[in-house]
C-alpha positions as CSV (number, residue, x, y, z in Angstrom):
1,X,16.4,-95.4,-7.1
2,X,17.5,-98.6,-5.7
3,X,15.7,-101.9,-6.8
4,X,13.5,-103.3,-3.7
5,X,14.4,-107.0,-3.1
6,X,12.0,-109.7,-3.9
7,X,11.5,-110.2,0.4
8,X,10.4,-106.5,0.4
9,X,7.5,-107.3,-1.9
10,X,3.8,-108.0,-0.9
11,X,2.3,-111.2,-3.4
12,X,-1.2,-111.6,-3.2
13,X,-2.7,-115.5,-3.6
14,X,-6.6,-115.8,-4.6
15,X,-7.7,-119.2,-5.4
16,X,-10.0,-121.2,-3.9
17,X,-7.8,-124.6,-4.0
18,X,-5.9,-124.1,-1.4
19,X,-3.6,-126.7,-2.6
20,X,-2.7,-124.5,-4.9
21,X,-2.0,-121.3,-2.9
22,X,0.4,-123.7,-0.9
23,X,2.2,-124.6,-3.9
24,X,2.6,-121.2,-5.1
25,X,3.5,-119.8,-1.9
26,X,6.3,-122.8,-1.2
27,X,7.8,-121.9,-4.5
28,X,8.0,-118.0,-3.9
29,X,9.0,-118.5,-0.7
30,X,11.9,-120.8,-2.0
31,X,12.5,-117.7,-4.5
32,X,13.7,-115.5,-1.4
33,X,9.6,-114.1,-1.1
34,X,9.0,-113.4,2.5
35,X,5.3,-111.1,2.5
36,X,2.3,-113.7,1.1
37,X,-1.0,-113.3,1.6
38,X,-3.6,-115.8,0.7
39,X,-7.0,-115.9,0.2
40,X,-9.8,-118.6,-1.2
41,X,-13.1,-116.4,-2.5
42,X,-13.1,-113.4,-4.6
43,X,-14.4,-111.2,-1.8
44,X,-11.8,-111.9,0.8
45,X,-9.4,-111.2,-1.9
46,X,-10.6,-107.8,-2.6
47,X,-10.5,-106.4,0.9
48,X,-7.0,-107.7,1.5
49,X,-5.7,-106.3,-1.5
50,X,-7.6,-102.4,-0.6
51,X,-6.3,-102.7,3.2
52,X,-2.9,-103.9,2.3
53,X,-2.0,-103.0,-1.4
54,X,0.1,-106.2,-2.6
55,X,2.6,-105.4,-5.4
56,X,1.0,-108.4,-7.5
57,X,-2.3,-110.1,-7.6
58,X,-1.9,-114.1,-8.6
59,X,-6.2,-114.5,-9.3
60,X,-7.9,-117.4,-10.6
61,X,-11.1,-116.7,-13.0
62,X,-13.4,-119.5,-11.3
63,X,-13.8,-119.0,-7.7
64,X,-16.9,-119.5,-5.2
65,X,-18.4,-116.2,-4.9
66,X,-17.4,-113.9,-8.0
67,X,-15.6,-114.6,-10.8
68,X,-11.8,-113.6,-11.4
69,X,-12.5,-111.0,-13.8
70,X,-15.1,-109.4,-11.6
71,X,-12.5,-109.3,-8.7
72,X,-10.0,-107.6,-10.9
73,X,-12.6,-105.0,-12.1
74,X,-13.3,-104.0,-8.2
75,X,-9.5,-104.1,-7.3
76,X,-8.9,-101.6,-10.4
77,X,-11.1,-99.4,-8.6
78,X,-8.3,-98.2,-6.3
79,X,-5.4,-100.1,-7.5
80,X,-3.0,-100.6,-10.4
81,X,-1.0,-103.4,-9.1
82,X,-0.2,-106.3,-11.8
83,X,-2.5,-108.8,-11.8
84,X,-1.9,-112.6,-13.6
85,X,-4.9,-114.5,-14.3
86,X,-4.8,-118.5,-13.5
87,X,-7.7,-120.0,-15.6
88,X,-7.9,-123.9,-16.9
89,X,-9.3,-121.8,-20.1
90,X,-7.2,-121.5,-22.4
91,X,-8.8,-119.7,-26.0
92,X,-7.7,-116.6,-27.2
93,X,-11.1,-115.1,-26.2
94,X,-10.5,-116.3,-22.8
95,X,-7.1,-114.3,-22.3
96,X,-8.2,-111.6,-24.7
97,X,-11.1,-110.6,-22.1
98,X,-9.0,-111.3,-19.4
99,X,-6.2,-108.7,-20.5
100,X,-9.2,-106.5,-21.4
101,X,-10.4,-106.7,-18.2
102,X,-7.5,-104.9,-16.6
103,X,-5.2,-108.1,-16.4
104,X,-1.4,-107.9,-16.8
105,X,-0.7,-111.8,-17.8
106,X,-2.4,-114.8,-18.2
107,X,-1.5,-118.6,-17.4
108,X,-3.4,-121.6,-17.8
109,X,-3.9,-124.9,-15.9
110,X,-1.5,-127.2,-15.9
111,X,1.0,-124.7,-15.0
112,X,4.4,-125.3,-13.4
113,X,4.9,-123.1,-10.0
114,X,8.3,-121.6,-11.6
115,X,6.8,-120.5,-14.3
116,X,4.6,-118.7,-12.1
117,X,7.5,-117.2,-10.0
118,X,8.9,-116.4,-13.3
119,X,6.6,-114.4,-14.2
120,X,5.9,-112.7,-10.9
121,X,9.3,-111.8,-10.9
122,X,9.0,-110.0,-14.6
123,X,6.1,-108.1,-13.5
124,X,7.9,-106.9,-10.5
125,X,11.2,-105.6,-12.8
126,X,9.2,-104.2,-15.2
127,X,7.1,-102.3,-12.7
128,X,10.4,-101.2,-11.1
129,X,12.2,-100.4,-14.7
130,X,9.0,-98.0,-15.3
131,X,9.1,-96.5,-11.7
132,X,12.9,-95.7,-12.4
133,X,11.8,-94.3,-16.3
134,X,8.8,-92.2,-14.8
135,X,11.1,-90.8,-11.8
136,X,13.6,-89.6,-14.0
137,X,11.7,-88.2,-16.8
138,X,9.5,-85.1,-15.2
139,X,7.0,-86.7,-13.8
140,X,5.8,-83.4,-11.8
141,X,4.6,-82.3,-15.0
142,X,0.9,-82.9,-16.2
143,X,0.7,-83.8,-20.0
144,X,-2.7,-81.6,-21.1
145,X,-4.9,-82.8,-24.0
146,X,-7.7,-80.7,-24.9
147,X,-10.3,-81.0,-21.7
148,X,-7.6,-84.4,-20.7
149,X,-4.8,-83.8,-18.3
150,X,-2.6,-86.6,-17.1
151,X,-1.1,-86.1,-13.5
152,X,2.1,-88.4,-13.8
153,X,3.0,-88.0,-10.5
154,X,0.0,-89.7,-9.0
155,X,-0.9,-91.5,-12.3
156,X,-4.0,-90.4,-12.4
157,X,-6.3,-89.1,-15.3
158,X,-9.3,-86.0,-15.3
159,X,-11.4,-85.3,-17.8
160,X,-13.3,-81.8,-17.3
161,X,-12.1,-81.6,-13.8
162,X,-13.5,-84.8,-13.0
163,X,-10.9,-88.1,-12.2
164,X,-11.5,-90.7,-14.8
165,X,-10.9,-94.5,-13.6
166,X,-8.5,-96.2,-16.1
167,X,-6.8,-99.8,-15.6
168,X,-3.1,-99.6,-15.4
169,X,-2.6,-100.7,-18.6
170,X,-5.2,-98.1,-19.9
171,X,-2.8,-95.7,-18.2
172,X,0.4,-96.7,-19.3
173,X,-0.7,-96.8,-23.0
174,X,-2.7,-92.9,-23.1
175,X,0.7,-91.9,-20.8
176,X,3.0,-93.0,-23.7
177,X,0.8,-92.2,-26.9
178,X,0.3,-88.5,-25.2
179,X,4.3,-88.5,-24.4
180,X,4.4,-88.9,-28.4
181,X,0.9,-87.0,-29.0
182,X,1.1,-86.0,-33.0
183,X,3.4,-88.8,-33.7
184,X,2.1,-92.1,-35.2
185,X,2.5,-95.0,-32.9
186,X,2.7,-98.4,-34.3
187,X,1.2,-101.6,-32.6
188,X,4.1,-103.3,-32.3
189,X,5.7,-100.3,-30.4
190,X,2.7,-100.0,-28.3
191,X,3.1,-104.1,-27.3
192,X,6.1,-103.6,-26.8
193,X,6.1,-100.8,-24.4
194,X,2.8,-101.4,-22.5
195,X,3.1,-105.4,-22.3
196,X,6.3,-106.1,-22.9
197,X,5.5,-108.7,-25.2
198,X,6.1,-109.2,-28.8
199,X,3.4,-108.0,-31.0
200,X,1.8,-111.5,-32.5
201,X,-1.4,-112.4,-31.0
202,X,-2.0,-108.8,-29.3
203,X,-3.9,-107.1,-32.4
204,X,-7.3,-107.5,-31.0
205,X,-6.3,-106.6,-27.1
206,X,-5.0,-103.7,-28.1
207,X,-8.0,-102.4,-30.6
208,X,-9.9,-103.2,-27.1
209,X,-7.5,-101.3,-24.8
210,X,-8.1,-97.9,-27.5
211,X,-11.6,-98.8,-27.7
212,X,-12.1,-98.2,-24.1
213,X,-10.0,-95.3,-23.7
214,X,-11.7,-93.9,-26.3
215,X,-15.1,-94.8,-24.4
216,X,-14.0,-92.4,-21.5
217,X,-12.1,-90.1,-22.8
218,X,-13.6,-88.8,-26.1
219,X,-16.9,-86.9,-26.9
220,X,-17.9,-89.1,-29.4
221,X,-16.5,-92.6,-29.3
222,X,-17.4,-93.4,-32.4
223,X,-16.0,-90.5,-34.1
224,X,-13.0,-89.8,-32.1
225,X,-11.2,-86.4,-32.5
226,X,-8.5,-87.7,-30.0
227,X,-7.0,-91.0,-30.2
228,X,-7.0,-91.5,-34.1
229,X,-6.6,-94.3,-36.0
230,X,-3.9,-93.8,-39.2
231,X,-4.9,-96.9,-41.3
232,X,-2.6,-99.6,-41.6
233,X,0.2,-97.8,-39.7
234,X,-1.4,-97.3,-35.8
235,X,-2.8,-94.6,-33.7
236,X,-1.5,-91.1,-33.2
237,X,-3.0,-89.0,-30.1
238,X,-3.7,-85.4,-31.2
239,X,-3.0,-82.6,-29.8
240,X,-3.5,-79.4,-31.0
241,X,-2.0,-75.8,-29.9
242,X,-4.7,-74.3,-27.6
């Protein structure tokens, strides 16, 4: 599989400074970029990103109509595209319910527009890099867990027969714990492969990320018979012979 050149991909713009979307776009544009779309309220965005499925959504938190993280839970709804938050809010909480929310990165205001390019163009290898690892590693085989089956080929996830809506970093972290199902996985593999980040300052957005897989996927959340937790060394994903 060839790499698809940076002019080939579709960027998605939502703020509602427009100011800013001109920046961004000069700077991507400058960065050999050639298909940017822009929009300046939440709902706009949405309905350009379902009608023309962007590679990556750049989407500020505060906009006019709904907020950022509302506009990334409605494009999760039929799309697993990156997205990277803009916000001027910069806590951990803030970035920690951002990535929870479905988010792939998170930058804060001030930010310098090649930093932004920067990172747009890491999201775009990466999300190549997996397309390659995925292509060449069966992915016409389902991976079945107990009443869970995972279609890799259309990464997509059923429960009982019935498709279960996960965020695309929900996916990629039940794909890889169920690739290593009976094996413990630690966090700082699981940061590693699902955000390609170093572990520090990822403890609680994982725990989140398991909490809510756990949420649809098991019988009994609370008691999970599914995803485990192995104190003090990670998770392991069980599967048993059936």
């Amino acid at each position: 599989m060839d790499l698809i050149s940076n002019a080939d991909k579709k960027i998605l713009l939502i703020d509602d400074e427009e100011d800013i979307t001109d920046l961004i776009e000069d700077i991507l544009l400058k960065e050999g970029f050639k298909n940017i779309r822009k929009a300046h309220c939440g709902l706009d965005g949405i309905k350009i990103c379902e009608s023309e499925r962007p590679d990556i959504v750049v989407l500020d938190i505060m906009l006019p109509d709904i907020d950022g993280i509302e506009v990334c839970k409605r494009i999760r709804q039929f799309s697993y595209c990156p997205v990277l938050f803009l916000s001027a809010k910069n806590s951990d909480v803030d970035k920690i319910v951002g990535l929870s929310m479905g988010g792939d990165d998170y930058i804060t205001k001030p930010f310098s527009p090649r930093e932004i390019a920067f990172r747009i163009k890491a999201q775009l290898r990466r999300q190549q890099y997996d397309g390659i690892k995925e292509t060449s590693s069966r992915e016409n085989e389902n991976i079945n867990i107990s009443n869970i089956t995972i279609d890799k080929l259309h990464s997509q996830v059923y429960k009982d027969g019935a498709e279960v809506k996960l965020t695309a970093k929900e996916y990629k972290l039940l794909l890889y714990l169920a690739e290593n199902s009976n094996k413990i996985v630690n966090k700082e593999r699981l940061c590693e492969v699902v955000w390609g980040e170093d572990y520090f300052g990822y403890d609680n957005t994982i725990s989140v990320h398991i909490r809510h897989l756990r949420e649809k996927l098991e019988k009994n959340p609370s008691k999970p018979e599914i995803i485990v937790t192995v104190i003090g060394l990670g998770y392991k994903l069980v599967k048993r012979n059936e």
